[in-house]
ROFILO-495628 format. One line per 2 residues: their letters; for each residue x negated, z negated, y of C-alpha. Coordinates in Angstrom, 1 decimal, m for minus. Layout:
// residues N
a) X:Z:Y; ...
This chain:
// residues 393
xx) 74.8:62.6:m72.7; 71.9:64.7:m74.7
xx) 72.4:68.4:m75.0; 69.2:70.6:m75.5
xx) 67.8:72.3:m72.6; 69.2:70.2:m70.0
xx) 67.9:67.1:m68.3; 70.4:64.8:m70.4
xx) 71.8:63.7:m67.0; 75.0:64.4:m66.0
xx) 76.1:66.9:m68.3; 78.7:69.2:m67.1
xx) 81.5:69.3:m68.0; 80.6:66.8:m71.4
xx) 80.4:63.5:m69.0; 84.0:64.1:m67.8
xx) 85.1:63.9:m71.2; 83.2:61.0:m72.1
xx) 84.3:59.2:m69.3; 87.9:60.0:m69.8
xx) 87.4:58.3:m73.5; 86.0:55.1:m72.0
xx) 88.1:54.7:m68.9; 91.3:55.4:m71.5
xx) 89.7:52.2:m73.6; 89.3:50.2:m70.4
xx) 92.5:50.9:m69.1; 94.0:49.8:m72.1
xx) 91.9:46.2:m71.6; 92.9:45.8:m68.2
xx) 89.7:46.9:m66.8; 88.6:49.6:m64.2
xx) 85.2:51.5:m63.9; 83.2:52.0:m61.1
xx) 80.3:54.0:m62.3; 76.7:53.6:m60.5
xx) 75.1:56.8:m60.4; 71.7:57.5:m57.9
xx) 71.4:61.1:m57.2; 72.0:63.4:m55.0
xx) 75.7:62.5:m53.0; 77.5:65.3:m53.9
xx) 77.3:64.1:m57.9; 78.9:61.0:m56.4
xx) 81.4:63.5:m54.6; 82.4:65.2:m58.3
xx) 83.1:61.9:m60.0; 85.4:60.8:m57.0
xx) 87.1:64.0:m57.1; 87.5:63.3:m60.9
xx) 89.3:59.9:m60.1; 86.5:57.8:m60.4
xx) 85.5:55.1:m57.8; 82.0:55.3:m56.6
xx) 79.8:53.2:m55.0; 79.0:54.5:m51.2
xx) 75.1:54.8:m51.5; 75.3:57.0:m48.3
xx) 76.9:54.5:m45.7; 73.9:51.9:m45.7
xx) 71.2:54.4:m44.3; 73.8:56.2:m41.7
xx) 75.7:53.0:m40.5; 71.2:51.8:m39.7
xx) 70.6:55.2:m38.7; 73.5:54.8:m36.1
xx) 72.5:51.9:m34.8; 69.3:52.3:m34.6
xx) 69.5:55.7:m32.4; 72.3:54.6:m30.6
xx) 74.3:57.6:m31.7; 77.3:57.8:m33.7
xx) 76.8:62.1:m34.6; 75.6:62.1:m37.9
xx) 78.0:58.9:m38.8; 81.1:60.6:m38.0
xx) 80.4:63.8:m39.4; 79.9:62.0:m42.8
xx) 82.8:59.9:m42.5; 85.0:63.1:m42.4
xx) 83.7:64.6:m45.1; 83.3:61.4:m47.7
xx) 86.2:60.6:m50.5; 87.9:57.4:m49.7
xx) 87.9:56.1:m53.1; 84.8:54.1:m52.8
xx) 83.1:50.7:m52.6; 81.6:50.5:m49.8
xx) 77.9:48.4:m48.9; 75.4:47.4:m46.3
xx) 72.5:45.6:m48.9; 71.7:44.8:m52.8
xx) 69.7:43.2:m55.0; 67.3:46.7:m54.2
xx) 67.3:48.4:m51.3; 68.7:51.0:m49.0
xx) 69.1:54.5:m50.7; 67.3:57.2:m49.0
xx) 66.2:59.8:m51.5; 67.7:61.6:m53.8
xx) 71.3:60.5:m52.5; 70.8:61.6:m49.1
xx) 69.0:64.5:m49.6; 70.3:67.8:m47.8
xx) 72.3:64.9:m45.8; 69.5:63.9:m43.5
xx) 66.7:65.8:m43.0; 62.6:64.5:m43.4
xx) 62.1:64.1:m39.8; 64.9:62.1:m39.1
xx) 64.5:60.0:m42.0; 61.3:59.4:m41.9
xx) 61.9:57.7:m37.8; 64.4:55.6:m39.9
xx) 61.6:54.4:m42.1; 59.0:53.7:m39.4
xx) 61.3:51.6:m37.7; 62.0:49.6:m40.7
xx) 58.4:49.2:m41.7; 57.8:47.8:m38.1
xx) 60.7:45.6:m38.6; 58.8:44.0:m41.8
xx) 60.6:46.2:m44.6; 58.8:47.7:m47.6
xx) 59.7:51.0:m49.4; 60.3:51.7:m53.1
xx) 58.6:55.3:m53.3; 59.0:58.3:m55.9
xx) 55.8:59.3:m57.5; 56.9:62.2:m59.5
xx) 55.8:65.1:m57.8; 58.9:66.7:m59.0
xx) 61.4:64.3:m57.1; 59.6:64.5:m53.8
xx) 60.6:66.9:m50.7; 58.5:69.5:m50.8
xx) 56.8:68.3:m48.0; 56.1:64.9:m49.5
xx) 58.6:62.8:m48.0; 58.9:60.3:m51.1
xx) 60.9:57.5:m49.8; 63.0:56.1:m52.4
xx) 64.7:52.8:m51.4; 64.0:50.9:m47.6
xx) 63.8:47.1:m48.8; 64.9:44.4:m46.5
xx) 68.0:42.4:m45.6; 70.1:44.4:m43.5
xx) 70.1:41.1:m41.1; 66.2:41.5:m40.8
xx) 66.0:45.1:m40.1; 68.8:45.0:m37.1
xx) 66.1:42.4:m35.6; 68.1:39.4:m36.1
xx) 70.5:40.9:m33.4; 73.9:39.0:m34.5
xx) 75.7:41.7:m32.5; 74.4:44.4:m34.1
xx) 74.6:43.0:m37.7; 78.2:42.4:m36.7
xx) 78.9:46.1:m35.5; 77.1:47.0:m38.5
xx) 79.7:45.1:m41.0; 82.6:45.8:m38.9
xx) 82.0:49.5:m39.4; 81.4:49.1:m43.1
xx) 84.6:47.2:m43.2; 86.3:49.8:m41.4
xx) 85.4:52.5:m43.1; 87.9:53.3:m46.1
xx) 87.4:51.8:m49.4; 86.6:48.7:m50.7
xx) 84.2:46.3:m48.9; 81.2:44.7:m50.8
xx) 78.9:41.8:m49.0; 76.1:40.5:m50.8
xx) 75.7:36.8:m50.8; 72.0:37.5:m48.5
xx) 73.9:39.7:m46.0; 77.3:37.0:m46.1
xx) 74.4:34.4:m44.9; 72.7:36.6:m42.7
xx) 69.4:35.9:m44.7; 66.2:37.2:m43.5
xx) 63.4:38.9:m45.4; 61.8:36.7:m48.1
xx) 58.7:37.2:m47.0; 56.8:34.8:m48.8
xx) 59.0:35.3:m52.3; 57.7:39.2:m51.9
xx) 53.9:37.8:m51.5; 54.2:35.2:m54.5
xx) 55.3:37.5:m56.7; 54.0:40.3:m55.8
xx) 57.4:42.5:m56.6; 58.9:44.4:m53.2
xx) 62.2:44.1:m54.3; 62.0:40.0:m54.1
xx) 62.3:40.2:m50.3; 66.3:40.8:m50.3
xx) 67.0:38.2:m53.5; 66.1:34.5:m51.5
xx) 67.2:31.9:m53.9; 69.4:29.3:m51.8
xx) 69.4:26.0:m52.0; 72.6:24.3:m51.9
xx) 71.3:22.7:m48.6; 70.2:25.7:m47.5
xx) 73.7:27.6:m48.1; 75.5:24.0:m46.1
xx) 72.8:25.0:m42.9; 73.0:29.0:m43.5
xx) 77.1:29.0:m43.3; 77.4:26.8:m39.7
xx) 75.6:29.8:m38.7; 77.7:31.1:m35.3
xx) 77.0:35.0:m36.6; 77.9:33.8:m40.6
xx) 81.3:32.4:m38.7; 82.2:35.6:m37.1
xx) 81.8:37.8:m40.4; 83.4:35.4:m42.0
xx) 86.7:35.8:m39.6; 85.8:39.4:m39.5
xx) 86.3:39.3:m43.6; 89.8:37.7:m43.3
xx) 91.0:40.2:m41.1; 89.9:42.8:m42.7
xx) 91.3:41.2:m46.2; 94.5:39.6:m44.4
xx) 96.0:42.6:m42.0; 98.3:45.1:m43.3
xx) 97.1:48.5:m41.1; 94.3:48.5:m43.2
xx) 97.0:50.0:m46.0; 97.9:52.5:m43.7
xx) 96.2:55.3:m42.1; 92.6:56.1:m41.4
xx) 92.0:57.9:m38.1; 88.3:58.9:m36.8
xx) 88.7:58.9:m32.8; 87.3:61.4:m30.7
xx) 84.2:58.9:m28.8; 80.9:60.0:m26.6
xx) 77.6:59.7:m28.9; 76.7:56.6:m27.9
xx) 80.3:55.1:m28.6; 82.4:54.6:m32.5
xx) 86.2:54.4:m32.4; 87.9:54.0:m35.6
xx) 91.8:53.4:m36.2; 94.0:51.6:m39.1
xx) 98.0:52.2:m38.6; 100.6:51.3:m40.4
xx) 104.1:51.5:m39.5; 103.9:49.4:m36.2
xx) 100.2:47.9:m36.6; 97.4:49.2:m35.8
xx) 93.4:48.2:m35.4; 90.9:49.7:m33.6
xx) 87.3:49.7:m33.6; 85.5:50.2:m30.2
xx) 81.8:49.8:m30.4; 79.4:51.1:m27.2
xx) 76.0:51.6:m29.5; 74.4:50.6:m26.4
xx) 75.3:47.2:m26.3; 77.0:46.5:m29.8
xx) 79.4:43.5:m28.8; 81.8:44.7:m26.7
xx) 85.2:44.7:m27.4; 83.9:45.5:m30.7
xx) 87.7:44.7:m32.4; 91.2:45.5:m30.9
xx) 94.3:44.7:m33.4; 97.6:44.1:m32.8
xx) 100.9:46.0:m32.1; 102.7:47.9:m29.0
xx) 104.9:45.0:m28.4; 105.5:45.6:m25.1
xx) 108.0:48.4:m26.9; 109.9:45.5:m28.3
xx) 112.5:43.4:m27.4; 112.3:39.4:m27.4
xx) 115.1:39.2:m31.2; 112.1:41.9:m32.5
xx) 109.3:40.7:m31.9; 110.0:37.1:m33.4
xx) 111.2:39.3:m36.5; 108.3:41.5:m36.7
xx) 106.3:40.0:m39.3; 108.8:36.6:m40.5
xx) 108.2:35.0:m43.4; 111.4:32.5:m44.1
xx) 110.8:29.5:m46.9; 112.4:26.3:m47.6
xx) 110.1:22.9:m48.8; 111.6:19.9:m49.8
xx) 115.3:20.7:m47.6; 113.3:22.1:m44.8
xx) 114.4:25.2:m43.7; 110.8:26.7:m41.9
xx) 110.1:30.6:m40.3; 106.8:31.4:m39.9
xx) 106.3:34.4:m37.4; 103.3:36.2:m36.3
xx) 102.3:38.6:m34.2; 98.9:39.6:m33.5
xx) 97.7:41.3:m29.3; 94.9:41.3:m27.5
xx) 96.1:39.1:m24.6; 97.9:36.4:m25.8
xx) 99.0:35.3:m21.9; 100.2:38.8:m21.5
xx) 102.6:38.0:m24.3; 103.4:34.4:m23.2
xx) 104.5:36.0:m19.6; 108.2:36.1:m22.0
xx) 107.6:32.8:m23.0; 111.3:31.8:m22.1
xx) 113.4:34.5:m23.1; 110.7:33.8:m26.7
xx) 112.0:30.7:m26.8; 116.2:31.5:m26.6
xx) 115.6:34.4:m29.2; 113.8:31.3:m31.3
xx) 116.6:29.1:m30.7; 119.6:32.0:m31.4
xx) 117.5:32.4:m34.9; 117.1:28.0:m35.2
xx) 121.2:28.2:m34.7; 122.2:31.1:m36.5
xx) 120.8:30.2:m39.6; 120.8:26.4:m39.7
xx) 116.9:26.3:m39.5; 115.0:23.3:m39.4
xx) 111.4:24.8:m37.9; 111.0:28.1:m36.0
xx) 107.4:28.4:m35.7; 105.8:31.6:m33.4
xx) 102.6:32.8:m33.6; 100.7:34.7:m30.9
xx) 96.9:35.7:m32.7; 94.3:37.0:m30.4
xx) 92.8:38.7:m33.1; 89.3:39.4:m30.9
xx) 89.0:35.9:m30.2; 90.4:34.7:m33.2
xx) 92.2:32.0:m32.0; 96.5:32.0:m31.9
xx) 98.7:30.3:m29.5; 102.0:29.1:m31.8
xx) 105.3:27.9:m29.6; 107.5:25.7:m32.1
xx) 111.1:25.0:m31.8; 113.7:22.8:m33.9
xx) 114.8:19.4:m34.8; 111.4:19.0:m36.9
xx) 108.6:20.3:m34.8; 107.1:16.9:m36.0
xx) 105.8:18.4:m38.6; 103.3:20.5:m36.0
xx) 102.3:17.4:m34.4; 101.2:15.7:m37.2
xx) 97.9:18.3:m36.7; 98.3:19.9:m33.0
xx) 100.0:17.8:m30.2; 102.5:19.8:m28.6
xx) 102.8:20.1:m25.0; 105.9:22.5:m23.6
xx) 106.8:23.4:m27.2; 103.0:25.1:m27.6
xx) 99.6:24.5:m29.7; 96.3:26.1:m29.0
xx) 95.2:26.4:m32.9; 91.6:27.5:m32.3
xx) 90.1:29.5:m34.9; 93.0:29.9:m36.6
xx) 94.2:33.9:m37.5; 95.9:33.9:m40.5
xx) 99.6:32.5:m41.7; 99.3:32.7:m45.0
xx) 95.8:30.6:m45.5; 95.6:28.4:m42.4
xx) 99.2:27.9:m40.7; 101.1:27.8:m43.9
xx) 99.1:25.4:m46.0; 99.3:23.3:m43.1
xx) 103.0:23.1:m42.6; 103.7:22.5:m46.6
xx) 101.0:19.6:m46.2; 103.2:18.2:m43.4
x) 106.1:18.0:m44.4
């Protein structure tokens, strides 16, 4: 927007109006708007609060900042505070925001420790060099550049506790493809070229990408991503837990799921994910109709049920009164294939117990022994266990 005698950015209350105008035409194409604006947060705040979705520039620096101090103060002051309708990120084609978005979020001192850590950790900095845009006491840190694999010190645990925050947070998660590989700093791209920014945007070879995805920590984020995509508590409702310093405890609930978050900053893998339901509350007939989805393929009448715990042989300890609710459901209505699902969602493996006249269509990919299959790996119904029964049969 240009109006005289202002700075021509963000023009109040002008840019709402013109933003109105092109969402309005968007909307009408089928298409939403997620405006990019770097500046101080709170004009990030006043676009949310206008409807907008924004990207969270904030989260990068104090999800680092957390983890790097080993305290979880500053993190869960902001997450009380910040609008939900975001997209949240860890790492971009640039860098790490610092100033102006965090500024009167994070004070010089602080962010400065953030930096020297960083630097030691083989980052470079994008800096202001407008006198104007500087703290008044010169801090003129712009962007920290790096993978946010790198600057954790390769620690898979960390970079782990670092996504399952972001993906815990509320909003909508972004990876980019260097942090979904768990690239490292392009070290030799930045010295070739000479441009900072080239340590963050690797070019991968197709080989490289086959090698880079086998990678165990790639594997986990990758589970980690279904889960977060796949279970329904994170429609629900978002709950901050009270935790000591050196602890984060986050909840999703919905209805009768739930997930929570439980990192100890001191050691970052531990327990890092709970998920899964009260179902010691319910009966045997309830829990097998928690979460049943009932189709029929080529005359096969199939139930697919799921639950998800964090003890599968706690569950299993009602393994036979499982298996006559199974059977009452098999009889009642004429079913062909009753399959069970018991997902240990913090190993991410399930335990399935299969019952009817066709259970051969199980053992065509799992043998069977006492009507149960260790599927290993295997968390969600609708893109693993599902594809597999329709191939089967």
């Amino acid at each position: 927007m240009k109006k005289i005698g202002t700075s021509c950015f963000f023009v109040e209350p002008e840019i709402y109006k013109f933003l109105d105008w092109v969402t309005e035409l968007a909307t009408s194409l089928g298409i939403e708007l997620l405006p990019e604006v770097h500046a101080h947060y709170t004009t990030q705040f006043k676009l949310a609060k206008h409807g907008n979705w924004i990207y969270d520039f904030i989260l990068p620096y104090m999800i680092l900042e957390t983890l790097i101090n080993k305290s979880s103060n500053r993190l869960y002051s902001y997450l009380k505070v910040r609008p939900h309708k975001q997209f949240t990120m860890l790492d971009c084609h640039d860098g790490i925001p610092v100033k102006p978005d965090l500024d009167d979020l994070v004070e010089t001192k602080a962010a400065q420790k953030i930096v020297d850590v960083c630097v030691e950790r083989g980052s470079n900095l994008s800096l202001i060099y407008s006198d104007a845009h500087k703290n008044k006491d010169g801090f003129d840190v712009h962007q920290i550049r790096c993978s946010y694999y790198s600057v954790l010190n390769c620690d898979d645990d960390a970079y782990l506790a670092a996504r399952a925050i972001q993906f815990f947070a509320p909003g909508i998660p972004q990876v980019y493809y260097v942090g979904l590989l768990a690239g490292k700093n392009d070290d030799k791209m930045v010295k070739l070229t000479g441009e900072g920014r080239e340590i963050n945007r690797h070019n991968f070879t197709i080989s490289e990408i086959e090698k880079e995805v086998q990678k165990p920590v790639v594997q986990r984020l990758l589970k980690l991503i279904d889960f977060r995509n796949d279970y329904p508590a994170f429609n629900g409702e978002f709950i901050i837990e009270n935790a000591k310093d050196n602890e984060i405890k986050l909840t999703w609930k919905k209805e009768d799921k739930y997930c929570t978050l439980n990192i100890d900053l001191d050691t970052y893998g531990i327990e890092m994910l709970k998920a899964g339901t009260d179902l010691d509350d319910f009966s045997e007939e309830e829990l097998i109709n928690l979460d049943a989805k009932k189709f029929e393929e080529n005359g096969v009448k199939c139930v697919i049920a799921q639950v998800n715990t964090v003890s599968i042989e706690d569950v299993l300890k009602r393994k036979e009164k499982l298996e006559e609710a199974i059977n009452n459901e098999i009889e009642k209505d004429n079913l062909n294939l009753f399959v069970f699902a018991i997902t240990d969602i913090l190993n991410s493996n399930s335990q399935i117990i299969a019952l009817g006249n066709r259970t051969d269509i199980i053992e065509k990919s799992y043998k069977l022994e006492d009507n149960m299959a260790f599927l290993e790996g295997v968390v969600s119904r609708k893109k693993q266990i599902l594809p597999m029964v329709e191939k089967n049969i």
